[in-house]
Phi, psi and omega in degrees: 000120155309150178213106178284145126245122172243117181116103188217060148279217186326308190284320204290329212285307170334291180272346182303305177282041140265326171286334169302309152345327205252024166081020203249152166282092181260120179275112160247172169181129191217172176299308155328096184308314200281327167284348177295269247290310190294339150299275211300326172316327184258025143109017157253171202275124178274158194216129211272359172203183185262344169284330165298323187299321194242020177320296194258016215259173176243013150200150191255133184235136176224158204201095193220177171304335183169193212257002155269054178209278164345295196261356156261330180290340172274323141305316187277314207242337181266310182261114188114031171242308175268175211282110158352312191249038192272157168252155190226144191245114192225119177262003185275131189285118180208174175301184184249340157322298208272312186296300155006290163319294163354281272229296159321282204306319193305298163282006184254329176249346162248008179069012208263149165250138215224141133240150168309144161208048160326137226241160136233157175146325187077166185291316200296318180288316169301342182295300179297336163081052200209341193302168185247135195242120148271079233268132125243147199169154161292161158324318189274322186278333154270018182238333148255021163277310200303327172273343133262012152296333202284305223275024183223021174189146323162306175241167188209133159195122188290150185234350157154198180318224209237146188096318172308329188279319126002268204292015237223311182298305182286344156299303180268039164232075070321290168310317177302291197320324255227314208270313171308315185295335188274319169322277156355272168292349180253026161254308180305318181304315174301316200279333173285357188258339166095036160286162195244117177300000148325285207286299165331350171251319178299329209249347189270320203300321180254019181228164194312345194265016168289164202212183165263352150332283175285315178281331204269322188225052201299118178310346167254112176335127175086314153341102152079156149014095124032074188217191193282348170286344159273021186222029169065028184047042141266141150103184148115231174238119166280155179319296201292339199293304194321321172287355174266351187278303166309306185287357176274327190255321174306315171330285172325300187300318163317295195276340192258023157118310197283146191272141178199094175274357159283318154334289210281326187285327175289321206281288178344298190278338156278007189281321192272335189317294205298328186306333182270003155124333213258040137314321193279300188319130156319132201303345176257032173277001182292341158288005184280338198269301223289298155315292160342303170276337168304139169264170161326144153263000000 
């Protein structure tokens, strides 16, 4: 299958080569010169714009910063541009409105069928072709969304219309966010208690306060799994991506209505993490703050 992909950073970069990998033609394009190079290094074809990326493709991947980048790139450069019966695709974590939005104009000025499909998973799952896709969309744009989703991710699951897929992602990093920070404290709370943070994960990892937090992406060095704390918390999920995902879920909760005081308390504290220069720091480095804030007893 032709394929445009636009937008090849930590993530994008990642998933462009697993459609190269799964036999697929991929046309990319991004601003960067040096991730276009690192594309074409992994088997794409670089493309000097973005109507060049998506001139012949039948199907469009877009993997971007946030949703005023997304509803201009898709109005200005995607649409009436790539071939009518391309399916588009948008992987980027954004509001549910504006995919929503998308997703209309796709369909009202081109006849095109569109889904939302946000990842989990992280940079090690984009790499890895392992990520989890959360789809919004009619039926029929999820069923030609579904063979290239497939070939860059582990799960594929429609979550319902145009938007779901939104709501579906920010929902479960509301829940990350919220499940790290208590990790977090309750490996600092052991360690002032005088537990050897091993044996609190042998006895947690497998007792009700386990979390994916804790088996998967445990916040203390040397601890469990291989995670970004064992790398100085490089790399990983960065502070500023969780916060904007929280302030993305605070939105959501704002319009629809919903009370969600841990949502908002977690949002809070990565608001200050990042205030203190650690945007970059990987998100379960908020236990350096947290520590930080404890007193002697």
């Amino acid at each position: 299958m032709k394929i445009g992909f636009i937008g090849l950073g930590n993530m994008g970069g990642g998933m462009a080569a697993n459609l190269v990998r799964a036999g697929h033609d991929v046309r990319a394009f991004d601003l960067s010169a040096e991730a276009l190079a690192r594309a074409q290094d992994t088997g794409c074809v670089p493309a000097a714009t973005v109507a060049e990326a998506v001139a012949d493709a039948q199907a469009v991947v877009t993997m971007l910063p946030n949703g005023k980048i997304v509803d201009h790139l898709y109005a200005d450069e995607v649409i009436g541009k790539a071939p009518r019966g391309a399916i588009l695709i948008d992987c980027s974590t954004i509001d549910v409105e504006t995919a929503r939005k998308v997703a209309r104009d796709a369909a009202k000025r081109g006849g095109y069928e569109m889904v939302d499909a946000p990842v989990s998973g992280g940079i090690g799952a984009a790499n890895a072709g392992t990520l989890t896709f959360m789809v919004g969309g009619t039926p029929s744009a999820f069923d030609h969304a579904q063979p290239v989703l497939s070939a860059m991710g582990k799960a594929v699951i429609h979550a319902g219309q145009s938007g779901a897929g939104q709501a579906a992602k920010i929902c479960n990093n509301m829940i990350l966010g919220a499940t790290m920070i208590a990790t977090c404290e309750a490996f600092v709370m052991a360690k002032k208690l005088g537990l050897d943070p091993q044996t609190f994960y042998d006895i947690s990892s497998k007792a009700s306060g386990q979390s994916w937090s804790m088996t998967s992406y445990c916040p203390v060095p040397g601890v469990g799994p291989q995670s970004p704390a064992d790398n100085d918390y490089r790399g990983g999920f960065a502070t500023q991506l969780m916060l904007k995902d929280l302030l993305l879920a605070m939105q959501a909760a704002d319009q629809a209505g919903a009370v969600v005081p841990m949502g908002a308390r977690a949002a809070e504290l990565y608001q200050e993490f990042a205030a203190l220069g650690q945007g970059d720091v990987d998100f379960s480095g908020i236990i350096h703050m947290l520590e930080a804030s404890s007193t002697d007893a």
